[in-house]
N, C-alpha and C positions, 0 to 999 in steps of 0.2 A: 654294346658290342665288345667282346675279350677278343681283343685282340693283337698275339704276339707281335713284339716292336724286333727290328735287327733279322738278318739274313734274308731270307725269300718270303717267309711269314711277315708281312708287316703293311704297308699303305698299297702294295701289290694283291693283298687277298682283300683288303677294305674295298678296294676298287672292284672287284672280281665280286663281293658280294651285293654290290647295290642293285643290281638286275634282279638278281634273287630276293633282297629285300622288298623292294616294290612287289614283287608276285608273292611272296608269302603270305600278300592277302587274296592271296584267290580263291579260296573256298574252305567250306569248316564240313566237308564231307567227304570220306572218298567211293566215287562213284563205283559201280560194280561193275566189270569189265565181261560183258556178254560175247559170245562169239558171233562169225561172221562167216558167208557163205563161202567153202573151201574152194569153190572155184574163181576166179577174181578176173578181171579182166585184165591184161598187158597192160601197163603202165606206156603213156606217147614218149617222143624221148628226147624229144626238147618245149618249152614253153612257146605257147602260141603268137607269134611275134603280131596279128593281124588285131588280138584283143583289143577294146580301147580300152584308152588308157588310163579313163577313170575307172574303169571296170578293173583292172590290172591296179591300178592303186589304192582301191576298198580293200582288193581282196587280200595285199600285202599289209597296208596298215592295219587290217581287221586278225586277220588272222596268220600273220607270218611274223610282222615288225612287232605286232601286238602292242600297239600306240594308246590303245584304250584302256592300258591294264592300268600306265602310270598315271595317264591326263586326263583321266576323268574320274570325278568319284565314284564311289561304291559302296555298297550293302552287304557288308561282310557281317551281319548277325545271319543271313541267311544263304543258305547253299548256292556257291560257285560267284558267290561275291558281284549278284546281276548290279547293273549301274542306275545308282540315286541320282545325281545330277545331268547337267546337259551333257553331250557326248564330245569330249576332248576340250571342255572349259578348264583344265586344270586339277589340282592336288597336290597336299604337302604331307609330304612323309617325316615322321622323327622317332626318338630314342627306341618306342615301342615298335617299331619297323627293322632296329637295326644300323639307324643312322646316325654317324658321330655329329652331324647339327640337323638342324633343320632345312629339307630340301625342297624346294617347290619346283613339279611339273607342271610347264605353262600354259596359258591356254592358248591352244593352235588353230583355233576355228578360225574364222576369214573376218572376225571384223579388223577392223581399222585402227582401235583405240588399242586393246587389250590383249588381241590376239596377233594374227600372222598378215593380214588384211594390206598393210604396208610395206610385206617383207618384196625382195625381189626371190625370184626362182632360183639365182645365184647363192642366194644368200641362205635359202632355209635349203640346199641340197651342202654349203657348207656347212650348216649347222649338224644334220644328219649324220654327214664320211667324215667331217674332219674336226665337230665340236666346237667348230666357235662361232659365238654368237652374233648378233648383229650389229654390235658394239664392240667387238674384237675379243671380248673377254673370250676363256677358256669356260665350258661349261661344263657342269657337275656330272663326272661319270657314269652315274645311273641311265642317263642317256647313254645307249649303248656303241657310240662312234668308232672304236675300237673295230667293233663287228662288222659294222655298214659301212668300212670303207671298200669293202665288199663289196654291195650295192653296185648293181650296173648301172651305166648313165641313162638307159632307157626305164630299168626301175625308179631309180630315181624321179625322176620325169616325171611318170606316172604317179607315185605317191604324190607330188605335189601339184599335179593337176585335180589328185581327189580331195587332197585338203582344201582348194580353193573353193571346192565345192559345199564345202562342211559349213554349215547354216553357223551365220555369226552370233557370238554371243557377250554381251557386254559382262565381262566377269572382272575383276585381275586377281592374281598369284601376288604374293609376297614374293619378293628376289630372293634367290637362293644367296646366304652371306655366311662367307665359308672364314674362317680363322688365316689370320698373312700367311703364316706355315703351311695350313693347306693348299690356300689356291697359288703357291709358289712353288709348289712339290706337284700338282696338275699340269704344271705348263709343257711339259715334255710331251702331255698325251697328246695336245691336239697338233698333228700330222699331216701336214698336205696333202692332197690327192697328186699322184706328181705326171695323171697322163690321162688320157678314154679309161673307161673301166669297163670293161667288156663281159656280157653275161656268159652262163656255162657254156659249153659245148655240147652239141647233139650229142651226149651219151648220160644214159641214166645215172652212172655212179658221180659225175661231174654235177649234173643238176642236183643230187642228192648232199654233196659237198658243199656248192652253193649256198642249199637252201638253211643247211644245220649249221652254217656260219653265220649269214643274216639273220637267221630266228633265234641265234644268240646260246643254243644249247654248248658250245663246248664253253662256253664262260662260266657258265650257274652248274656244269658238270666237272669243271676242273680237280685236276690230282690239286694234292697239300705239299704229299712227299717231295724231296730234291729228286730233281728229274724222272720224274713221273708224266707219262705222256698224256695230250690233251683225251679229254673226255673220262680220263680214265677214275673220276669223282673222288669225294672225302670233302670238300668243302662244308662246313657247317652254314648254313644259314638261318639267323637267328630272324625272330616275329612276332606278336603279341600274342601269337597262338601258339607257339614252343618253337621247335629247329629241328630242322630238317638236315640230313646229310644228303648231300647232292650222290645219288649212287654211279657206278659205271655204266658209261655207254658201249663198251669194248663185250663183243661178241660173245667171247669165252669166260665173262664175268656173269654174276648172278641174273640181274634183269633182261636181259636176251640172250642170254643160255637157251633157255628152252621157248622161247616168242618166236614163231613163225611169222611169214608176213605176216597175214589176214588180222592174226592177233595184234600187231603193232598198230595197226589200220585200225582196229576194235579198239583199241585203247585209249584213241585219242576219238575217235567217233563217235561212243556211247556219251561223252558229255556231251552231245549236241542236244539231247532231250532230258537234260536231266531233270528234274521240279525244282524247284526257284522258293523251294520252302524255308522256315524258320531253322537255324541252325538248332542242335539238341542242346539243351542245358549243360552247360560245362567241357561242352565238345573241344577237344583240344586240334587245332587247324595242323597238321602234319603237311600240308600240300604246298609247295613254290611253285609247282609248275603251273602256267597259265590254262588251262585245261577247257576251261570254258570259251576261250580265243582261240587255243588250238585246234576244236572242233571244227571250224571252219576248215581249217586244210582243206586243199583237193585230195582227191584220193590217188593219184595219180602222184601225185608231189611227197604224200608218206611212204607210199613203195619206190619213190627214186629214195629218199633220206634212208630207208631201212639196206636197202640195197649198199648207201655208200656204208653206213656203219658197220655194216657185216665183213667191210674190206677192211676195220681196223687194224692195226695188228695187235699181238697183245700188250696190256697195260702191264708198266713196272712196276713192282711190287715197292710198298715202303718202302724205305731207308730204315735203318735202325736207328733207334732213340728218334726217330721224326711222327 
């Protein structure tokens, strides 16, 4: 990973790229973005508080938190990177990922030995919002804790009532062993939660807000430039498949410029059927985003998110010489 040391460039965009790193193995294809019926239904305008809340907890780890992307392996020789091992036994990512060491995502399934099986409810909703583990360490920022202290206390909840659910697997992970320098330069991230954390409010652009916080997009979208507002992209993320620059999410930039809803909704939809075939020979992976987990969305949940980004305002331009 090049990456510049001193002022705002530095152990700030290391950090900022490890989400990104982990997804840059999502697929070695990109899917073709078919349209979708111009008449759409009203999006509801709050989340169904009566769901249960394993149901409510699949459908965040599956395809919101996107848990499956870092903690379980995959078959990234073929399209959209489906999953070779058990489902959330773990994975280690390194150099060819983008990682300055080697990091391992642990296994979280419910056994006892290896995985979460022993944790308390307390304990892994601290690891989630506030990143630290269950030994107090600070944990490696690829976990997205930054993001999810977000997380309502009822999401919360429900993610780990469905992981309890998550059929146990005798695996283990290598412990992530970070360099003194590094894991002493980490301590600041992990943050107390310092009260309830309360979900959106009955309004669509609030749910919309919510949701593109927790699913981590204004991190893997971030400006480079000095004071360049969020989402407003240029992060490079590098992969053993090339690098991607994170583009804009701000309205009046290139990528939804001209994307109507329906089309936003179609973009992230059409991977739901993609074919799960051999990648093409020499195929260069251009893709970070999770695309194949994203699929999952509700449909409902991509037109509150398209809704709040349309309230961006616009992105600032570079800096000169940045």
């Amino acid at each position: 990973m090049n990456v510049r040391s001193g002022g705002r460039v530095g152990l700030g965009v290391v950090l900022a790229l490890m989400v990104g790193a982990c997804r840059q193995k999502e697929a070695a294809t990109q899917a073709p973005v078919t349209p979708v019926a111009p008449v759409a239904p009203k999006p509801s305008a709050a989340v169904d508080v009566k769901v249960d809340p394993v149901a409510r907890g699949r459908y965040l780890a599956e395809s919101v938190l996107v848990c499956g992307a870092c903690h379980t392996e995959r078959d990234y020789s073929r399209v959209g990177g489906p999953v070779k091992g058990a489902p959330l036994a773990g994975d280690c990512f390194g150099e060819a990922h983008g990682m300055p060491v080697k990091v391992c995502a642990s296994n979280i399934t419910s056994d006892p030995e290896h995985g979460i099986g022993r944790w308390t409810d307390e304990e892994l909703i601290r690891a989630m919002r506030e990143g630290r583990g269950r030994d107090g360490r600070v944990l490696f920022p690829m976990m997205p804790y930054g993001d999810w202290k977000a997380l309502s206390d009822e999401d919360a909840r429900a993610v780990v009532a469905y992981l309890r659910q998550v059929p146990a697997v005798a695996r283990s992970t290598p412990r992530t062993q970070l360099p003194p320098e590094m894991a002493a330069e980490l301590q600041g991230l992990a943050v107390p939660v310092s009260g309830p954390v309360a979900g959106p409010k009955e309004d669509l652009v609030a749910r919309g807000q919510y949701l593109t916080t927790i699913g981590q997009c204004g991190t893997c979208h971030a400006g480079m430039a000095e004071g360049a507002k969020p989402f407003s992209g240029g992060i490079p993320i590098p992969g053993p498949f090339g690098q991607e620059t994170a583009p804009s999410l701000h309205p009046a930039d290139a990528l939804l410029r001209g994307m109507n809803e329906d089309a936003f909704v179609a973009r992230f939809k059409t991977w739901k059927d993609v074919p799960q075939v051999a990648s093409r020979q020499g195929q260069v992976n251009k893709l970070v985003m999770p695309w194949v987990f994203f699929a999952g969305f509700q449909e409902d949940d991509l037109r509150a998110m398209y809704r709040y980004l349309r309230t961006l305002p616009a992105a600032s331009p570079p800096s000169a010489g940045k």
